[in-house]
C-alpha positions in Angstrom: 0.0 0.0 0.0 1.2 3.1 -1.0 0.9 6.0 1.9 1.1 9.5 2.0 2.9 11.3 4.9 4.3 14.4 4.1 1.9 18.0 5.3 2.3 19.1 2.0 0.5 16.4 0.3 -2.1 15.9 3.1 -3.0 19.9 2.6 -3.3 19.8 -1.7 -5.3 16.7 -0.5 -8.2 18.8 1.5 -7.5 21.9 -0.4 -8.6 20.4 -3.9 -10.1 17.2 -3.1 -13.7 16.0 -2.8 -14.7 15.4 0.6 -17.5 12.6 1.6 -18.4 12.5 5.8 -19.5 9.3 7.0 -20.2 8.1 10.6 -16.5 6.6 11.4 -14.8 9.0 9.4 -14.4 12.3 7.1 -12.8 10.7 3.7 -11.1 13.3 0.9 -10.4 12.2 -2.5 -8.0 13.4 -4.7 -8.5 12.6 -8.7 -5.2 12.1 -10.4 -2.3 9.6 -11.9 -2.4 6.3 -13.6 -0.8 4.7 -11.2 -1.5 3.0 -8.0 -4.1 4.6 -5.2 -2.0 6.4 -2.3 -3.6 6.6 1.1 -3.0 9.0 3.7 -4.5 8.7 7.4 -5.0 11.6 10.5 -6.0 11.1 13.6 -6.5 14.0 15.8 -5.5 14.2 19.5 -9.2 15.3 20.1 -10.0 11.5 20.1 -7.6 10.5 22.4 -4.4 9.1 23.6 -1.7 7.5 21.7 -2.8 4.4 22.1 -6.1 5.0 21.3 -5.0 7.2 17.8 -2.7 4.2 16.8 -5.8 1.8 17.0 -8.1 3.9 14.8 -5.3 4.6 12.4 -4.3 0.4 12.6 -7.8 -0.2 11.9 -8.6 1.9 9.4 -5.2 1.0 7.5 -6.6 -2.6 7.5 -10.2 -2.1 6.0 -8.3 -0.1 3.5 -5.5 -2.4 2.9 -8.0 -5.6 2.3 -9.9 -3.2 -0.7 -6.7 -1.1 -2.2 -6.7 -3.1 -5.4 -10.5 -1.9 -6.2 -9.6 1.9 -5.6 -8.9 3.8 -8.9 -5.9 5.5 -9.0 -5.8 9.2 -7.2 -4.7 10.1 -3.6 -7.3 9.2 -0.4 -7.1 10.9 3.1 -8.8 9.4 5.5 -9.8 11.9 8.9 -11.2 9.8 12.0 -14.0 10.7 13.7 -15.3 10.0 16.9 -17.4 7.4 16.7 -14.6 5.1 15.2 -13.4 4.9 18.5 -16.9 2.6 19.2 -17.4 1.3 16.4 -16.9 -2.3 15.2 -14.7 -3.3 12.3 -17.6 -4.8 10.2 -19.4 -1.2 10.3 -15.7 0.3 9.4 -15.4 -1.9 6.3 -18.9 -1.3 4.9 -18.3 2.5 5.1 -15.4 2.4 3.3 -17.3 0.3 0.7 -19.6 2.4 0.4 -16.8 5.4 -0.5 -15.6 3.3 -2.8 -18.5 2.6 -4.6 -19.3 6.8 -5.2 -15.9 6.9 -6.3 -15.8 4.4 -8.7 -19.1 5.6 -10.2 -18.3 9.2 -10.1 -15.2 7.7 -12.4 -17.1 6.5 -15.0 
C-alpha cells in the first residue's frame, strides 16, 4: 500500500479534493495519476491518547488495505471521527465500501 505522509501532500489533498463524511470518518479524495491509489490517514489528539490514535489509524489502514486493489488511481485521506473509536470493524469496512462505490461511479 502506498501511503502519503508528508503535510504538503495531506494539505493539496483537503485543499482540492472532494470530501464525503460518513459516521466513522471524514474521507477526501484526490483525482489524479495512472498509477497505484495512495492513502493518507489523520488522527487528531481530540479523540484520544496515543494508544487510542494508533488503533483507529491500525484499523482503518486494514479495511483499506484488504480493498486497495479496487480503488482507482488518485490520492485518499482518510480523517477519523469520533465514533470510530466505538465502532466495530464490520461497520468500518462497509463505510469504506460504500466510498468506494461513489468513487468508482463518479469515475465512469
Amino acid at each position: 500500500m502506498r501511503t502519503i505522509r508528508k503535510k504538503g501532500d495531506f494539505q493539496k489533498v483537503f485543499r482540492d479534493g472532494i470530501t464525503r463524511k460518513y459516521g466513522n470518518f471524514l474521507a477526501v479524495y484526490l483525482k489524479g495519476g495512472s498509477g497505484e491509489p495512495a492513502f493518507g490517514f489523520s488522527v487528531t489528539k481530540r479523540l484520544g491518547g496515543s494508544v487510542v490514535r494508533n488503533r483507529i489509524r491500525r484499523r482503518l489502514r486494514e479495511a483499506v488495505r484488504v480493498k486497495e486493489k479496487e480503488f482507482p488511481p488518485g490520492i485518499y485521506v482518510f480523517l477519523a471521527r469520533k465514533k470510530a473509536i466505538e465502532s466495530d470493524f464490520r461497520e468500518l469496512q462497509s463505510e469504506l465500501e460504500r466510498f468506494r462505490e461513489e468513487i468508482v461511479r463518479a469515475e465512469r
